[in-house]
Every structure is written in structure tokens, then in C-alpha cells.
C-alpha positions as CSV (number, residue, x, y, z in Angstrom):
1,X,82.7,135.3,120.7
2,X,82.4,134.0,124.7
3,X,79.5,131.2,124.9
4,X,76.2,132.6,126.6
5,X,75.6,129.5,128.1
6,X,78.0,126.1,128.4
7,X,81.3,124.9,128.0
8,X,83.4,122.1,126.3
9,X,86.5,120.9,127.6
10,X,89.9,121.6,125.1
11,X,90.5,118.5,122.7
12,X,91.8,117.6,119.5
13,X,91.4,114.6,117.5
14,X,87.4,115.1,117.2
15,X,84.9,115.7,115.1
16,X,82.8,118.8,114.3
17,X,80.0,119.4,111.8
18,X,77.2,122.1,110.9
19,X,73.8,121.1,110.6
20,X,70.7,123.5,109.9
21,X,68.7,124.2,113.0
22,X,65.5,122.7,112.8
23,X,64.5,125.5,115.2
24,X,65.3,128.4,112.7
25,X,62.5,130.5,112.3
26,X,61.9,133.6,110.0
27,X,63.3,135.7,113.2
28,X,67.0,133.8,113.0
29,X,69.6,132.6,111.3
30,X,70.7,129.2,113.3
31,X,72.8,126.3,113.0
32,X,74.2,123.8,115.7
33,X,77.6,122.7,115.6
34,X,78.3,119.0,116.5
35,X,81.3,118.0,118.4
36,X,81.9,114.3,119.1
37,X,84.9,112.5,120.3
38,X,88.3,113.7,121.1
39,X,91.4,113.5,122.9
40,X,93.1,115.9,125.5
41,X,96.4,113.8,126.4
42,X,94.9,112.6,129.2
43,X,91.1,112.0,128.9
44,X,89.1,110.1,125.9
45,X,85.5,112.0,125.0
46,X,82.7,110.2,124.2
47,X,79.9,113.0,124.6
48,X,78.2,114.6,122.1
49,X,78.3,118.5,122.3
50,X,75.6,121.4,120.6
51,X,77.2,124.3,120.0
52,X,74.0,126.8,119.0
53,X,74.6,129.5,116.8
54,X,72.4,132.2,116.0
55,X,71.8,136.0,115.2
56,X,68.6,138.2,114.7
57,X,68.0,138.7,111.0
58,X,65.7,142.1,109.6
59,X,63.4,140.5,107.2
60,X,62.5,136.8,106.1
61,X,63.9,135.3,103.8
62,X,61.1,135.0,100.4
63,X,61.0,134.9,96.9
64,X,61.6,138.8,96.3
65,X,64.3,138.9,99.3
66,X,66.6,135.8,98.6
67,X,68.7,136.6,101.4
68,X,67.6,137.7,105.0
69,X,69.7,140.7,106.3
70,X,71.5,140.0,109.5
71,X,71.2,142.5,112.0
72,X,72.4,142.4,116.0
73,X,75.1,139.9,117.7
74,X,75.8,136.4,117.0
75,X,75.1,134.6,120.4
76,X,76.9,131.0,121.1
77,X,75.9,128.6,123.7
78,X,76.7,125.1,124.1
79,X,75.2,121.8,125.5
80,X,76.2,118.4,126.5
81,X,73.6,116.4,125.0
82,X,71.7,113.3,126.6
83,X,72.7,110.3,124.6
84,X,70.5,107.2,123.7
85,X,70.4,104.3,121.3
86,X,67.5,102.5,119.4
87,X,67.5,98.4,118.2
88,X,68.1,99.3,114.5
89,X,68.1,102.5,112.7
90,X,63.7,101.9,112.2
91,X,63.6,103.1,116.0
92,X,65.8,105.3,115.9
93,X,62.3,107.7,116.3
94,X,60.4,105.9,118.7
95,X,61.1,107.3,122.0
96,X,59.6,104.6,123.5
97,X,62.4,102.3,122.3
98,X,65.5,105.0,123.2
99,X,67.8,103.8,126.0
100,X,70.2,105.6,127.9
101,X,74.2,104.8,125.6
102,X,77.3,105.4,125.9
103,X,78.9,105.4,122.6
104,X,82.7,104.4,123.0
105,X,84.9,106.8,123.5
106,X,87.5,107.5,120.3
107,X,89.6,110.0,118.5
108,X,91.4,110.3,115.1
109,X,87.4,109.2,113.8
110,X,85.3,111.1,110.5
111,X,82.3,112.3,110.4
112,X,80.1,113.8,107.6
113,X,76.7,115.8,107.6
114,X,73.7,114.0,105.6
115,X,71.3,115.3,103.4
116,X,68.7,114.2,106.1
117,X,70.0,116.1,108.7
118,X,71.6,113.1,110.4
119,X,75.3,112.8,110.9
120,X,77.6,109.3,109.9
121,X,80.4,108.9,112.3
122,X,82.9,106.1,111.1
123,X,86.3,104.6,112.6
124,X,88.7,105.8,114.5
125,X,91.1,104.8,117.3
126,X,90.3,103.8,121.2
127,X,93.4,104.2,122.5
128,X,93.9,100.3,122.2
129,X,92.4,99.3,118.5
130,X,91.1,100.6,115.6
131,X,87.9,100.8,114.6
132,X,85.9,99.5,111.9
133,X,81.7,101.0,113.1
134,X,79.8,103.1,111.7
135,X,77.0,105.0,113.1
136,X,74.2,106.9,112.5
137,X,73.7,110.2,114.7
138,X,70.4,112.1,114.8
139,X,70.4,115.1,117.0
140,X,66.8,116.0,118.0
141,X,65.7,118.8,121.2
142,X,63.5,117.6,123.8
143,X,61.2,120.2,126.0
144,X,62.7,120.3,128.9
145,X,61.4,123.2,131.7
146,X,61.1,126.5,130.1
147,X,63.8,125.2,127.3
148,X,64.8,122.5,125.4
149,X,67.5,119.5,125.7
150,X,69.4,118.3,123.0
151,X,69.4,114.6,122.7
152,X,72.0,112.4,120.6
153,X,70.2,109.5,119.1
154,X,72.9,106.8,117.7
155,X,71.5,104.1,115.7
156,X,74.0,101.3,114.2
157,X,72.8,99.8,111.0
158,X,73.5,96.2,112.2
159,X,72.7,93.3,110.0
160,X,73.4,95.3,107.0
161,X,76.9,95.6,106.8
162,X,76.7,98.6,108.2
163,X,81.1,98.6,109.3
164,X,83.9,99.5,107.5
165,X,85.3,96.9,105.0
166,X,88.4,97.2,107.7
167,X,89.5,99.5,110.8
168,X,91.1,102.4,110.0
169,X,91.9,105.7,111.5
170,X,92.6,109.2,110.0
171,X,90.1,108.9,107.3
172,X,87.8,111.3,105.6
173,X,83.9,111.2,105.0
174,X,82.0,113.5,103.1
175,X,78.6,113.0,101.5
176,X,77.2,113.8,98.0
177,X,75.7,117.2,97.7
178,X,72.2,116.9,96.5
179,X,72.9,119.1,93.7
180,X,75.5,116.9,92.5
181,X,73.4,113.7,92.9
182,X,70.9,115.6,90.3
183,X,73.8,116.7,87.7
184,X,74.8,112.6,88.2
185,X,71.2,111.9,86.8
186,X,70.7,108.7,88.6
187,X,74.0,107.9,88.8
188,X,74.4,108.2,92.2
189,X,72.2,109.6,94.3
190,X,72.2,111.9,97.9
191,X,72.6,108.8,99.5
192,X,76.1,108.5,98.9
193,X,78.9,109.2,101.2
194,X,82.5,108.9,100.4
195,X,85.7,107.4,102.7
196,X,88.9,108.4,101.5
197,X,92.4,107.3,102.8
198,X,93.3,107.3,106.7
199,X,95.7,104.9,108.4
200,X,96.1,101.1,109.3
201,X,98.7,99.7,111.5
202,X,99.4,96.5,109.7
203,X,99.5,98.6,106.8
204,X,100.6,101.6,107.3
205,X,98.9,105.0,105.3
206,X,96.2,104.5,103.1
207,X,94.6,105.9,100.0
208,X,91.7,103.6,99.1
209,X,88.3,105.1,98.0
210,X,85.0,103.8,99.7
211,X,81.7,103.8,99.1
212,X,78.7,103.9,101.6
213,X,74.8,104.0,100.0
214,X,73.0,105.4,102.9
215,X,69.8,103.2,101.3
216,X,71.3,100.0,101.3
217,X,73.4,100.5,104.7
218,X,76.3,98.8,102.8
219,X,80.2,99.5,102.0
220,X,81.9,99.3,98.9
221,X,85.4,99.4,97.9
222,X,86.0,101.8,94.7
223,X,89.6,101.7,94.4
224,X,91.9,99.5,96.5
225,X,94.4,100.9,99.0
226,X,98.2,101.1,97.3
227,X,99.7,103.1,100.7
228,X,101.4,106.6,99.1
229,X,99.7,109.4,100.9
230,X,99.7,110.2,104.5
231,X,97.3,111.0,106.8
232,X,95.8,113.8,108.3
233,X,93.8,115.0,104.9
234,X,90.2,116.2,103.7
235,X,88.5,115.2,100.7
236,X,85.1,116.8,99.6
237,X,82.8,115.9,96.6
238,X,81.1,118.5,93.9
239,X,80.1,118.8,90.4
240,X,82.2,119.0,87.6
241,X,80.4,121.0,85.7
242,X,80.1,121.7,82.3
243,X,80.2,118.1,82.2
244,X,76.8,116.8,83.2
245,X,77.7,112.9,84.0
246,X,81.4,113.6,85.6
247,X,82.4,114.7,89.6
248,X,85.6,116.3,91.0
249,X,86.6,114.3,94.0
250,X,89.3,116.4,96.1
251,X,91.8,115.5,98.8
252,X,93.6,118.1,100.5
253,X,96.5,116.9,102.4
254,X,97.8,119.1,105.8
255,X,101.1,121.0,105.3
């Protein structure tokens, strides 16, 4: 599929994850792909790109039609989007408090889809340290002539808490599916995001399990690091069903 519109620059190291399109209408499916960070040998990234993807459907989607028929060609195009920041994740909304930001530049970093549509970016490596932040992305479109512009809004929970017990790079993030937060019954909730593993230099690989609560802005440390599995790897979260009060927490390690 070539891009209708827009162009990223080859990388690896980043991040990229789905979120619904808040612009989806009965007419389309859409989604936007979020690209952040990155490394080409040569250049650090610190942009924030919007890949959109989308293709005609036939018929809504409604109660006696579960799922919408795609018809026609998928159609990709891609932006760079404007980035600002807010003082404290409160303003992250008020576009009167939004400044132009820069968000430093990283690869080797995770980054998990919320239930709320915004994105957690955590850790990473700068080319000189590691890194410890955490930071809350929203991606929101702003009229702008006949179209719209995306626009990355990071807000950093500070004064909660809001970094990494410790640096680390190589790690992986992924949230609670709401779904699983009801089998947990109050358990946990969709709140929850999960850090597993990733890599230290004064200690070397990790496999430590962390705990963010998304309403509390805080870290927690689950189960302590004893350094046996090697980075890169994925972990992902789901229920265990038939067991109503028990998840399945899976790491998949690259061959």
C-alpha cells in the first residue's frame, strides 16, 4: 500500500501503536497508527507520526449487522504531528495552556494503548542515559484549512510519582483489557498497565514485573528483578478464563 499523502523517514528502535479513530464514522473503518521515537544509525527521532488508515465500508455497523462489510481500497496517509505540552495531566485539554514541546528524543523506549484512548510512553535510551519518565500522550486533530492537523499532547504526571522505580530500556508495556478488568471483579481495574523486563546497565537484563495505576499516577514493583531473560521481548495481558479471579500474563521473547 503506497501512502496518499506523507512520509516517515526509515527507523528502528521506536514505537508504534493503533488507536480507534475518533473520526470513524458509519461510512469508514479508521484507525491511526502512532509512531514515536526511533533510531536510523545516524539521527535520533523525537516526532510524533499519524499514520491514517481507512477504507469505505457497505453498511453500518448496528445491532442486526454486527459487522460492517468492507468494500473499496484501503488508503494510508501519514502526518508529522504538531507537538505541545500542558503543566500537569488536568490541562492536558485546555488549549489555552498547550505550549509548543519537544519531547527528548529516545529509542529502545515502550509504549502501550489506554483504554482512554491516550497512549503511555515509558523509558528508553538517549544515546547517553537511560531513562526512567513516563508520559502521557493524547493525540487529538485540529481544523486546520479545508482539513485537519494532528496534534501530540504530552502531559507528564509530575508530583505523583509519575517515573519508573529505575531507568531501564528494552522493556514492555501493555495495559489491562477492559474485559479482563471486569472478569478481575475489582481486582484491578482498566487502569492498569503492566512493565515487564528490559535492560539496565549496572545490571544487566531484567525480568522484574511493574505496576502502573493510571488513577493514582503511581509505580509499583510486583516482583523484583533476578536478571535471567534477555531483552528484546513482548508481554501482553488477558483473561484466564474459566477461572473468573485469575489472568494469563505472557512474555514472548525474539528468536
Amino acid at each position: 500500500m503506497e501512502p496518499t499523502e506523507g512520509t516517515v523517514a526509515p527507523r528502528a528502535a521506536h514505537t508504534a501503536v493503533v488507536l480507534q479513530d475518533p473520526s470513524d464514522s458509519q461510512h469508514t473503518h479508521a484507525a491511526r497508527l502512532v509512531v514515536f521515537g526511533g533510531f536510523d544509525g545516524v539521527r535520533w527521532f523525537s516526532n510524533v507520526h499519524v499514520a491514517r488508515l481507512c477504507c469505505p465500508i457497505d453498511t453500518p455497523e448496528t445491532d442486526d449487522t454486527p459487522q460492517a462489510q468492507s468494500v473499496g481500497k484501503w488508503t494510508l496517509s501519514w502526518q508529522t504531528a504538531r507537538s505541545v505540552t500542558a503543566q500537569g495531566e488536568e490541562e492536558a485539554a485546555e488549549a489555552a495552556a498547550l505550549v509548543p514541546y519537544t519531547m527528548p528524543a529516545r529509542r529502545d523506549h515502550a509504549a502501550c494503548a489506554l483504554p482512554d484512548g491516550r497512549v503511555l510512553v515509558a523509558g528508553g535510551y538517549d544515546g547517553a542515559d537511560e531513562l526512567a519518565d513516563a508520559l502521557l500522550l493524547s493525540v487529538v486533530d485540529e481544523e486546520a484549512g479545508a482539513g485537519t492537523e494532528a496534534v501530540a499532547v504530552w502531559a507528564e504526571p509530575s508530583g505523583r510519582n509519575g517515573a519508573m522505580p529505575a531507568v531501564r530500556s528494552h522493556h514492555a508495556l501493555c495495559a489491562l483489557p477492559p474485559t479482563a478488568a471486569a472478569v478481575l471483579s475489582g481486582a484491578l481495574d482498566a487502569g492498569t498497565v503492566f512493565c515487564f523486563g528490559g535492560y539496565r546497565s549496572d545490571v544487566g537484563a531484567l525480568n522484574e514485573l511493574l505496576l502502573f495505576d493510571l488513577n493514582t499516577l503511581e509505580w509499583c514493583v510486583i516482583c523484583a528483578s533476578h536478571p535471567q531473560h534477555s531483552p528484546p521481548h513482548e508481554c501482553c495481558v488477558g483473561n484466564a478464563l474459566p477461572y473468573p479471579a485469575a489472568l494469563t500474563f505472557s512474555v514472548v521473547e525474539a528468536k
